[in-house]
N, C-alpha and C positions, 0 to 999 in steps of 0.2 A: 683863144678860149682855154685850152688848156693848162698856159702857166695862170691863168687867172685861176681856174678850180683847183688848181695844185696848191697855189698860195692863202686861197681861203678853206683848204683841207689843213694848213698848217696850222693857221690862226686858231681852227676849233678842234685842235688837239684835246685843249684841257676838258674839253665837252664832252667830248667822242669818250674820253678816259675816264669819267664821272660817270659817264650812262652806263658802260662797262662796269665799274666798280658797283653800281646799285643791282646789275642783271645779276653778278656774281653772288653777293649779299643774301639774294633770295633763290632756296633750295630747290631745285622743281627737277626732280628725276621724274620717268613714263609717267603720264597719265596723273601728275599731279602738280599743272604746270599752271594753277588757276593763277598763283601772286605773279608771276614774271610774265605771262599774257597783259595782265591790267597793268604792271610799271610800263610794260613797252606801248600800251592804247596810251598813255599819258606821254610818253616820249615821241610819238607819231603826231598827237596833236597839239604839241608845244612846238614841233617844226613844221606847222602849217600844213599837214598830209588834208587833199581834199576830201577824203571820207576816210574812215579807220573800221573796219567792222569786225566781229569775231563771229566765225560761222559755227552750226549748233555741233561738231566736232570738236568745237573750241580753237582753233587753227585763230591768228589772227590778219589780216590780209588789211595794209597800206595803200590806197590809188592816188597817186600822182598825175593827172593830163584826163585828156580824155579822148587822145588821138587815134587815129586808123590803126596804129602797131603796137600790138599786145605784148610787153616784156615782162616777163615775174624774175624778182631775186629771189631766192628762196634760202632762209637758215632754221635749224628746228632749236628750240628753244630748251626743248627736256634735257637733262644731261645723265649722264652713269652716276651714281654714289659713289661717296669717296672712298667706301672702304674701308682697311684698315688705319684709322686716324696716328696712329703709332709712324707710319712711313710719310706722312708729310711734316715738311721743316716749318711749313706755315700756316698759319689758319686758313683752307681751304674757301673759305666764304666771305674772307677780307678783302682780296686783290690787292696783296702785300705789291710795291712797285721795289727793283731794287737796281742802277746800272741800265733802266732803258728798257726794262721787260717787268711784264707785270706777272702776277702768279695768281693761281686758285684752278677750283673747279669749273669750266666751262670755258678758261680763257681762250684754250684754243679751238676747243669743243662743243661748243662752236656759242659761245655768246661773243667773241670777238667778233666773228663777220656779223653778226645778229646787229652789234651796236655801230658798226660801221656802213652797213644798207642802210642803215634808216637816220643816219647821218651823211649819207651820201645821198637819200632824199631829202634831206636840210637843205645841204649844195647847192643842188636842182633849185629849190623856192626860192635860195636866197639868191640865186646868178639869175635869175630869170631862165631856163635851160629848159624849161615847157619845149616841144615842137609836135610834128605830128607822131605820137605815141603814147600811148596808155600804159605808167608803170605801178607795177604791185610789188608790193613788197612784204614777203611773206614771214612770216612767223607761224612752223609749223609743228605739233605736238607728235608725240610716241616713237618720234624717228630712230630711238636706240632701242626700244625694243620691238619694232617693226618698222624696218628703212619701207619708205614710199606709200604707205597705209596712209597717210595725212593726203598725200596728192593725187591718190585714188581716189579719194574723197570728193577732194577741191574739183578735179575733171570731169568727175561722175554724178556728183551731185549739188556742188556748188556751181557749176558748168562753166567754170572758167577752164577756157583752153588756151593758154596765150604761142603766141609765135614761136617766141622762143625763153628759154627758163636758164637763169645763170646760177648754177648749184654755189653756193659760198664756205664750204666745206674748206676745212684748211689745205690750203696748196704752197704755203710758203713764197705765194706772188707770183706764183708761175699761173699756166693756162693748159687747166685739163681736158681733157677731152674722150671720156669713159675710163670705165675700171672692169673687173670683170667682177659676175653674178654670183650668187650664192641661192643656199637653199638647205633647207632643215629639213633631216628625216630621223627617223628612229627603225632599228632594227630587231625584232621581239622574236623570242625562243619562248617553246613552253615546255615544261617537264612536269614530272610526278610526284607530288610531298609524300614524305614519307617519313619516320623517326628517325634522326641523325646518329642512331646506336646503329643501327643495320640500315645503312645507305644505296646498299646493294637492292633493297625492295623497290627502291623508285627511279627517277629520271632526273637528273639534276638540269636543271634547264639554263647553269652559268658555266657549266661544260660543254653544252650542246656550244653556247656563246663562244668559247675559249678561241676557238679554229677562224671563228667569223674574224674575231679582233687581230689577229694575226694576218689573215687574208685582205684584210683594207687597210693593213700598216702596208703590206705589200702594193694595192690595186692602186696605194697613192704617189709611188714611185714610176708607176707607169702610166700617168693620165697625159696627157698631151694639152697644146695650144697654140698662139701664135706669139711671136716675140715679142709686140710691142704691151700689151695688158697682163701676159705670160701663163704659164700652165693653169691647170685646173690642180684643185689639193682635196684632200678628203681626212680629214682627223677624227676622231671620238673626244668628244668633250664631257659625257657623259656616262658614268654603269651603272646601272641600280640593279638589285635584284627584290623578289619577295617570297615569304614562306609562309608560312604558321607558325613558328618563332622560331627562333635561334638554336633550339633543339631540333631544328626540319633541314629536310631537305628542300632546295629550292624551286619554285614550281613556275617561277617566270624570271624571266631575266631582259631588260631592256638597255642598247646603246643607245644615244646619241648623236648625229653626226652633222658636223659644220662642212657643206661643201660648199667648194669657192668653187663658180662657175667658168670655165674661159669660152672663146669668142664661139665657135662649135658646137658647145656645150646647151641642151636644153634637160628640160625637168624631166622629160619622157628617157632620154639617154642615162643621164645620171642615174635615175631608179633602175632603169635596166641595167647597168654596170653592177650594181649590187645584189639584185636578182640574179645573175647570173652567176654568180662566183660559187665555187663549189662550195664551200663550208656553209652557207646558205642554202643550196635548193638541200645538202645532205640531212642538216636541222629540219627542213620544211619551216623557215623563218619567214614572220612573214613587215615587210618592207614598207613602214608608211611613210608619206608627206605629211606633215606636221600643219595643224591652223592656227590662226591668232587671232582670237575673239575677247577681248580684255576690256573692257569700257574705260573711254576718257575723263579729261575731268569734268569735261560735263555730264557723263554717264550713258555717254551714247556709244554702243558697240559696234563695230564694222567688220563683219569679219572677211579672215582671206587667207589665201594660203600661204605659208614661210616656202615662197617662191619666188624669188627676186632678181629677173633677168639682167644677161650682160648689155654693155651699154658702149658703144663707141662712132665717138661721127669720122664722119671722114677727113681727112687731112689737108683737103681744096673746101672744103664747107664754107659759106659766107660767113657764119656764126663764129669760126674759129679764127679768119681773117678779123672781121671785127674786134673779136677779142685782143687780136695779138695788136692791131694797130690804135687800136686805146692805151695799152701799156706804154708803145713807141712812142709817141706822141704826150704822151702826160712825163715818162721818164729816157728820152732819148736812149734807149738800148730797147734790143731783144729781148722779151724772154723766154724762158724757156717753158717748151710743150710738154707737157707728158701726161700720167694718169696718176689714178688713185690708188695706193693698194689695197684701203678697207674698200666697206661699199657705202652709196647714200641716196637719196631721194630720188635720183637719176634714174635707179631700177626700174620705178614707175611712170616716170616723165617723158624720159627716151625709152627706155626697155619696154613697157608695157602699152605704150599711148604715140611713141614714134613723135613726140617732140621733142626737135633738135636743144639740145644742151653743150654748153660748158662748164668750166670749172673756173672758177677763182674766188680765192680767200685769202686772210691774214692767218699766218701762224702756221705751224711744220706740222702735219700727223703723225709723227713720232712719239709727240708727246700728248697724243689723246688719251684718256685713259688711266693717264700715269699721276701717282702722284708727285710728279714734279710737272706739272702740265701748267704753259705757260705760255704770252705772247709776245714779240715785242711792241714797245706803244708807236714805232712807227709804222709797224703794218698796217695799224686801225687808220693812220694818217692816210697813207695810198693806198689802200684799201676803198677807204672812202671817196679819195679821189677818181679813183676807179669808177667805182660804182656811179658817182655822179656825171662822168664823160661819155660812158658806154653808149646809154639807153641815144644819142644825138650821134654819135659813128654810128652805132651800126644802121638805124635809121638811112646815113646820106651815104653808107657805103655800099 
C-alpha cells in the first residue's frame, strides 16, 4: 500500500504545485480569507471530497468516509502580510520555483500543507483508501491573529469533535508532538497631565512604567520549565504612552507583553508573576489579559481571551506511534520527534478541549514570516503522501 501512495504522490506533484501556486496568487491575511476559502471549495471538489461545507465562521471543512473514526487535518489558510515589499527578491504572490523550492507568501506558512491535505485526500479517492474512518480536512481562518479561535468554533459550535487532529503546521517532515502556550497581557500605569514647562506639578505615568520594563527584562531570565518544549519568556513588544499633547505630561502609559507559556505555566501564574513584582504593586499598575473580538470574513465575531494554553502528548501516545510508523513505512527511516517553537491551532484542540494532536507538515518554521519564506516541492510530494497513508495506520494500529 504504501509504495503504491508514495508513487501516485509523485506522479501528482505537477498538481499538488499548481493548487499551491493558485492558493499563493490569492492574498488573504486575518479575517479576509473569502478568495482562497472558495479556490480551495473548488480544489476539494474537483478531488471528489464527499461534502465541502464552509461553516458561518467561514472555516472551510472537507469529509472524506463516513466511518466510526473521527480524524481532522487541520491548516489555516490566512497568512501575515508581506511587509516591507523592498526585502523580498520575488513577487511574494507568484510562487517563483527555482532549484526545487518554491517561494512567496504562505509557502511555508502554511498554504504548503493546505495544498497538500487536500491532495492527500485526492490519494485517498483515487487508491480507493476509504475504510472505517471519517476524514475532515480543514481549512481554518484568523489562525495568525488568533491561534485556535477557528477550532473553538469548530468544537463548540459546529460540534465536530473528532478523535484525533493532525496540526500541519511546518515541521520540516518530522512529527511534533506540542509546543509551549502563550498569552497576551498589557501592563497600564497612570499619572497626572500637567504642562510640560513645570513637570514637577504632575505624575508622569512612563516613569511610574520605567522600573516595570526593567523588572520583566529581569523576571524573563528567571522563568523556568521542562527540557523538551523549554522555558517559559516574557518580552514587551509594545509602549505607548498618552497626554494632552506633546507640550503635557504623560497621564497613561501602557506595555505590551508576548508570554510564551511552558508546560507548568498557566494564565493564573503568569498574571500573578507580574502582580507581584515590586516595580508593579509600587506604581499600583494594574495587569490585564487581553480579548480578541475582530469579526471574520463572514462577519461573525467569536470572542475569547489571548490565552492559549500549552500542549504536549505524551511520548507512548497511540497518536504519535501512528504518526512515526506512517513516515517508516512510506520512506523506510525514522523520523525525527520533536516540537514547535511558535504556537498553533493545538492551543485549542489539545490545550483547551484535551484532544489528542500531532504535528506534521511540509517546509522548516524558520522561514515563516520572513521574506524569504519558502518550500521545497518535494515536501508537498510526501507530505501528501503522508497525509493519504495516516488516516488507514492509525486506524489498524
Amino acid at each position: 500500500m504504501y509504495n503504491k501512495i508514495l508513487n501516485a504522490a509523485k506522479k501528482n506533484e505537477p498538481h499538488v504545485t499548481q493548487f499551491l501556486r493558485d492558493l499563493i496568487a490569492i492574498k488573504s491575511v486575518s479575517s479576509q480569507e473569502e478568495q482562497v476559502i472558495y479556490r480551495i471549495k473548488e480544489e476539494m471538489e474537483k478531488c471528489r471530497f464527499d461534502e465541502v461545507t464552509i461553516d458561518p465562521m467561514g472555516n472551510i471543512l472537507g469529509r472524506i468516509g463516513n466511518g466510526k473514526h473521527v480524524i481532522a487535518f487541520d491548516a489555516h489558510v490566512d497568512t501575515v502580510d508581506v511587509g516591507n515589499p523592498a526585502n523580498w527578491k520575488v513577487d511574494p504572490f507568484q510562487g517563483a520555483v527555482k532549484d526545487g523550492i518554491m517561494y512567496g507568501r504562505g509557502t511555508c506558512d502554511m498554504k504548503g500543507a493546505l495544498a497538500s491535505i487536500v491532495h492527500g485526500g485526492k490519494l485517498i479517492k483515487e487508491l480507493g483508501l476509504e475504510d472505517d474512518y471519517t476524514l475532515y480536512v480543514v481549512g481554518s481562518v484568523q489562525e495568525e491573529d488568533c491561534d485556535g479561535l477557528c477550532w473553538q468554533y469548530i468544537i463548540n459550535e459546529d460540534k465536530l469533535r473528532p478523535e484525533v487532529v493532525v496540526i500541519t503546521e511546518p515541521t520540516n517532515l518530522a512529527v511534533y508532538r506540542g509546543h509551549r502556550g502563550r498569552m497576551e497581557m498589557e501592563v497600564r500605569t497612570k499619572g497626572v497631565s500637567c504642562h510640560g514647562s513645570a513637570p514637577e506639578r504632575g505624575v508622569n505615568a512612563v516613569y511610574k512604567m520605567a522600573p516595570i520594563v526593567q523588572d520583566i527584562e529581569k523576571l524573563n531570565e528567571r522563568l523556568g520549565g521542562e527540557p523538551f518544549l523549554g522555558k517559559g519568556t516574557v518580552t514587551i513588544a509594545e509602549i505607548r504612552s498618552t497626554s494632552p499633547s506633546l507640550c503635557a505630561v504623560a497621564d497613561s502609559s501602557t506595555i505590551h507583553l508576548d508570554r510564551r507559556l511552558a508546560a507548568s505555566d498557566t494564565l493564573e501564574s503568569a498574571v500573578r508573576e507580574i502582580q507581584e513584582l515590586p516595580s508593579v504593586k509600587k506604581a499600583d499598575a494594574e495587569v490585564v489579559v487581553l480579548d480578541y473580538a475582530v469579526p471574520s470574513w463572514r462577519g461573525l465575531t467569536y470572542p475569547t481571551k489571548k490565552y492559549y494554553p500549552t500542549w504536549l502528548l505524551p511520548e507512548n501516545h497511540p497518536l504519535l506511534n501512528s504518526g512515526v510508523k506512517t513516515f517508516e513505512n512510506l520512506f523506510s527511516e525514522k523520523p525525527q520527534v520533536s516540537r514547535w517553537v511558535f504556537s498553533t491551532n493545538g492551543v485549542a484542540v489539545m490545550g483547551m478541549h484535551g484532544i489528542p494532536c500531532i504535528g506534521f507538515g511540509p517546509g522548516n518554521e524558520i522561514y515563516a514570516h520572513m521574506a524569504t519564506e519558502q518550500i521545497p516541492i518535494e515536501h508537498l510530494v510526501k507530505a501528501s503522501a503522508w497525509y493519504a497513508a495516516f488516516p488507514k495506520t492509525y486506524i489498524g494500529h
